[in-house]
C-alpha positions in Angstrom: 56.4 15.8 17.0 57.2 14.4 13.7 58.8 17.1 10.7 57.6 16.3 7.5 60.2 16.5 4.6 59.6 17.4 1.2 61.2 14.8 -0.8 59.9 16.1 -4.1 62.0 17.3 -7.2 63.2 20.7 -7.4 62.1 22.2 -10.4 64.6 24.5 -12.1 63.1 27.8 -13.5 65.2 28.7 -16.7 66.2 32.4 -17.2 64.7 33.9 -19.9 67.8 35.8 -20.6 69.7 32.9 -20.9 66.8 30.8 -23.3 66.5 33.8 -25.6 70.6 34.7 -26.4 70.4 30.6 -26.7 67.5 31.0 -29.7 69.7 33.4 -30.9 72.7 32.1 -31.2 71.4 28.7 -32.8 69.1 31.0 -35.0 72.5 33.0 -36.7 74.6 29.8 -36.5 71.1 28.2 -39.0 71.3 31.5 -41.4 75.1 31.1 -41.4 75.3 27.1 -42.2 72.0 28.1 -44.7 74.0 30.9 -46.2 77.1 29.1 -46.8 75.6 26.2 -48.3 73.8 28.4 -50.6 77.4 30.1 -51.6 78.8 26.7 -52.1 75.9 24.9 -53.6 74.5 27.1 -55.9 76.9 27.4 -58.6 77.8 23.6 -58.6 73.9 22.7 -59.1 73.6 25.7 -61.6 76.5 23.8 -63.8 75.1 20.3 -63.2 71.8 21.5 -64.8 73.3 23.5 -67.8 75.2 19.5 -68.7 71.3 18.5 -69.3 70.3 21.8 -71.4 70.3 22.4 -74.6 72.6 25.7 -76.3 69.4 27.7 -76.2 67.8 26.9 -72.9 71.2 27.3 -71.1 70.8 31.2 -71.3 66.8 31.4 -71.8 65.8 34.6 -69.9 63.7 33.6 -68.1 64.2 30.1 -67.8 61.7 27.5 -68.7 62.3 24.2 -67.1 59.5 22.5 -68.5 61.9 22.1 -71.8 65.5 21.9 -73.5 66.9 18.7 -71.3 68.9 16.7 -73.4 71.7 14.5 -72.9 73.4 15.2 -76.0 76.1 17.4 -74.4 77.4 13.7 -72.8 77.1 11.7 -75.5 79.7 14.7 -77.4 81.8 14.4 -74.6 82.1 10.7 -75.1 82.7 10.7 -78.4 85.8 13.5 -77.6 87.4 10.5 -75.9 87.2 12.1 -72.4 86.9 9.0 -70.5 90.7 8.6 -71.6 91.5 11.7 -70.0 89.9 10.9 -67.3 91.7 7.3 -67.1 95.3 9.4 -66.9 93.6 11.8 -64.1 92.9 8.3 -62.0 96.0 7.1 -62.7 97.9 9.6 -61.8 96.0 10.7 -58.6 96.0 7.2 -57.5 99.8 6.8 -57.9 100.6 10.3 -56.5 98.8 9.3 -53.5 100.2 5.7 -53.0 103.5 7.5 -53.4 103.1 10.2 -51.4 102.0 7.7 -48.3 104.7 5.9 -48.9 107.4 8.6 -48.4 105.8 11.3 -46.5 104.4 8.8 -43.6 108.4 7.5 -42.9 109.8 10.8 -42.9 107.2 12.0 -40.6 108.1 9.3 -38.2 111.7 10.3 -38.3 110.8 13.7 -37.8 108.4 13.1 -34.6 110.5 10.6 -33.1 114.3 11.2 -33.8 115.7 14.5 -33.0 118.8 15.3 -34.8 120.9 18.2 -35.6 118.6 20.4 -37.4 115.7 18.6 -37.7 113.5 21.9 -37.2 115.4 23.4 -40.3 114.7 20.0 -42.2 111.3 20.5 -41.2 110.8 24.1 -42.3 112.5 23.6 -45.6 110.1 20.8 -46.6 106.8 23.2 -45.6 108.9 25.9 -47.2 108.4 23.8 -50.5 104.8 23.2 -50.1 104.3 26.8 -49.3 106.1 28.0 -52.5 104.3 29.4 -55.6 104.0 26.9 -58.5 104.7 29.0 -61.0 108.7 29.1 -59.5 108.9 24.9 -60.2 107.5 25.0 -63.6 110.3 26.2 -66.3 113.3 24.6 -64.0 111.1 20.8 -63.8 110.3 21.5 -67.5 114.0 21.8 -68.6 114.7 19.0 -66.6 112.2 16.5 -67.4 112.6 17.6 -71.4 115.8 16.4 -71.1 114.9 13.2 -68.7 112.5 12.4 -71.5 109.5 12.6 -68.9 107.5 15.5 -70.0 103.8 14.1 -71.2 104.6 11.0 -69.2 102.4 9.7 -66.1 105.9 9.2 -64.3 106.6 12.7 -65.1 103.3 14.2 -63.6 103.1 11.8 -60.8 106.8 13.7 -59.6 105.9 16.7 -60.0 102.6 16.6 -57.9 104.9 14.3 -55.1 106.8 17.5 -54.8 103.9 18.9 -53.4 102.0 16.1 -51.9 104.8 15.0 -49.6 105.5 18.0 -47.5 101.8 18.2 -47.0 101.8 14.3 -45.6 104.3 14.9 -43.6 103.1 18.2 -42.0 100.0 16.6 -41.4 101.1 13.6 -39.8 104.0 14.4 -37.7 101.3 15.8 -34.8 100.0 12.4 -35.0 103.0 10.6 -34.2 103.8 13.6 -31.6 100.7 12.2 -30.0 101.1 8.8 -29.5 102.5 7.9 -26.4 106.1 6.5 -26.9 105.5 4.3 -23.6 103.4 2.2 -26.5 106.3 1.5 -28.8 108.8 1.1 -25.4 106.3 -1.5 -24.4 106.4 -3.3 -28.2 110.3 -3.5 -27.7 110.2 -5.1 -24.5 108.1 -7.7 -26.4 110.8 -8.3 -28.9 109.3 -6.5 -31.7 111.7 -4.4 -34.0 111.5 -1.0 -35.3 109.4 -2.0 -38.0 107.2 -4.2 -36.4 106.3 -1.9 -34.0 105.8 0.6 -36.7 103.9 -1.1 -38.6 101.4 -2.7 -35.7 101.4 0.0 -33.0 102.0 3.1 -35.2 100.2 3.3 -38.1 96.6 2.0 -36.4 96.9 4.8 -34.1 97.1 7.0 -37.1 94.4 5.7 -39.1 92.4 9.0 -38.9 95.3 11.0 -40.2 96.4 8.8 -42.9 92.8 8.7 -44.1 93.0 12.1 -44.3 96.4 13.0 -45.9 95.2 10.5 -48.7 91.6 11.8 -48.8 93.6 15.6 -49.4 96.6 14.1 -51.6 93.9 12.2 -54.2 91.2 15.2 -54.5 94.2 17.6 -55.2 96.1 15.6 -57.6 92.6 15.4 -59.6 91.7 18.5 -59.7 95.2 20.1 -60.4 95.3 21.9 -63.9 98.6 24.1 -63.6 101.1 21.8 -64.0 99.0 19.5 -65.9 98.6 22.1 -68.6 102.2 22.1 -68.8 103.7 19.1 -68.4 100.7 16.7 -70.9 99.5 17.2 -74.4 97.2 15.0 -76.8 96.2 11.5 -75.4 98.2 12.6 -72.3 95.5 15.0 -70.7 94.3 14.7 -67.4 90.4 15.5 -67.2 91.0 19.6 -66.4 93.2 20.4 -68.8 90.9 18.2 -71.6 88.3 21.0 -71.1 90.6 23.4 -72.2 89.7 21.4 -76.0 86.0 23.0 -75.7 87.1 26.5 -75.8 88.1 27.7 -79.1 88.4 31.2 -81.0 84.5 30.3 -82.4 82.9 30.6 -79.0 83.5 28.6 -75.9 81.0 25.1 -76.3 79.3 25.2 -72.4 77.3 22.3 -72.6 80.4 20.2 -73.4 82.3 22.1 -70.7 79.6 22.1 -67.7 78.9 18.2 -69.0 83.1 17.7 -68.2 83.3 19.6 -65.2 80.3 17.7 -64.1 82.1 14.6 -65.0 85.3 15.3 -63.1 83.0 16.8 -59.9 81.2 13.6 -59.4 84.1 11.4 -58.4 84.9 14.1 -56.1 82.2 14.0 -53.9 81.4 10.9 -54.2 84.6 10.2 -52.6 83.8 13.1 -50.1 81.1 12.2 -48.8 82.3 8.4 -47.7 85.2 10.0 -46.4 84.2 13.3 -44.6 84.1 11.8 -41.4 87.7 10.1 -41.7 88.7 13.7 -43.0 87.3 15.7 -40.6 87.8 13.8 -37.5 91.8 13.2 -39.4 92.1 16.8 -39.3 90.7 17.6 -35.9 90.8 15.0 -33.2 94.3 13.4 -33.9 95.5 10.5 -32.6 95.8 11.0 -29.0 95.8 7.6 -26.9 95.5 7.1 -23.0 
């Protein structure tokens, strides 16, 4: 007597429990992402479309959008000389970052790899600096730079944003070089490579993401800082932010010249976000962890 077997699939029968708290779950997580986006959005589209409106369509109750685009408000900005102010905001970003690379990515090495006496303290005083409240730099860097003859200088700037832009690289990246394996760089010695060597070719490509995203961070904040910008420029000098300041005066404060500039400076911005979000966000979150 033969038994027959029933070779055929098994089919799962989902719980409805289970299928409904999953609809609902991705159903808050949508209004959430939708909600945020409108937060975030909202106000940067609302200024992009006042740079195209004329004075009396910006605040036309209610609005007609059939009428009052112009691109006048661009063509004043122009002729204010802002694309020199935005030539010292590239400038200086640019060498703030290249600078910052360059000193905060050694010192984190040193940091991750050597331990010496007080190291932790070293480490805590250079977050401690990052971590401080601008204002408390500004009148002692003044004085000094007055009398260093750097004040409304791009060296002069460029230092004062490294004093914040290094601690920040070097917070950022000493979990990186905490997670590479240290049998790598034993391995590279035992090939005959040096310190730097090794550095150089097993180090830093293992830290890609997170120097992609210390630079990412130390450009978009050096071009967007107005504090010590404010300060520290005047006249020709003038990085993009503080040049806005010029279209506020005791008369009334001009906003198609100012939503035109702020436009202007955002563009770069994300622009440079979005070719980089994924460097960023996967430098911020994944690390460089090797097996």
């Amino acid at each position: 007597m033969s038994t027959l077997v029933d070779t055929r699939p098994t089919v799962r029968r989902r719980n409805p429990r289970r299928v409904w708290k999953r609809r609902l779950s991705l159903a808050l997580n949508l209004v959430v992402l939708v909600g945020l986006a409108f937060v975030v959005l909202v106000p940067i589209l609302w200024m992009a479309q006042m740079s195209f409106r004329t004075a009396i369509a910006q605040f036309q109750m209610p609005p007609d959008w059939t009428r009052g685009w112009t691109l006048e408000n661009y063509r004043d900005i122009i002729a204010t000389r802002f694309q020199r102010n935005l030539l010292n905001s590239l400038i200086v970003s640019t060498a703030t970052t290249l600078f910052s690379l360059g000193f905060g990515v050694p010192a984190a090495y040193a940091l991750s790899r050597y331990r010496f006496t007080r190291g932790t303290l070293i480490a805590f005083w250079i977050l401690a600096v990052r971590m401080a409240i601008p204002i408390a730099f500004a009148l002692p860097l003044f004085a000094l730079f007055l009398r260093l003859q750097l004040v409304n200088t791009y060296q002069g700037l460029t230092l004062v944003y490294l004093t914040f832009a290094i601690p920040t690289v070097v917070w950022i990246l000493r979990p990186f070089f905490d997670s590479i394996p240290r049998d790598l760089e034993e391995s590279a010695y035992v090939d005959g490579a040096n310190l730097w060597q090794t550095f150089v070719r097993i180090v830093l490509p293992l830290s890609a993401p997170g120097l992609s995203a210390v630079a990412i961070l130390s450009f978009i904040n050096a071009w967007l800082e107005f504090f010590y910008a404010l300060i520290f420029t005047r006249g020709p000098m003038m990085t993009a932010p503080v040049a806005i300041v010029n279209f506020l005066n005791y008369a009334g404060w001009d906003w198609g010249k100012i939503t035109a500039a702020g436009t202007v400076i955002m563009l770069p911005v994300i622009f440079f976000s979005l070719l980089t979000h994924k460097y960023l966000i996967s430098g911020l979150t994944a690390g460089a962890v090797k097996s």
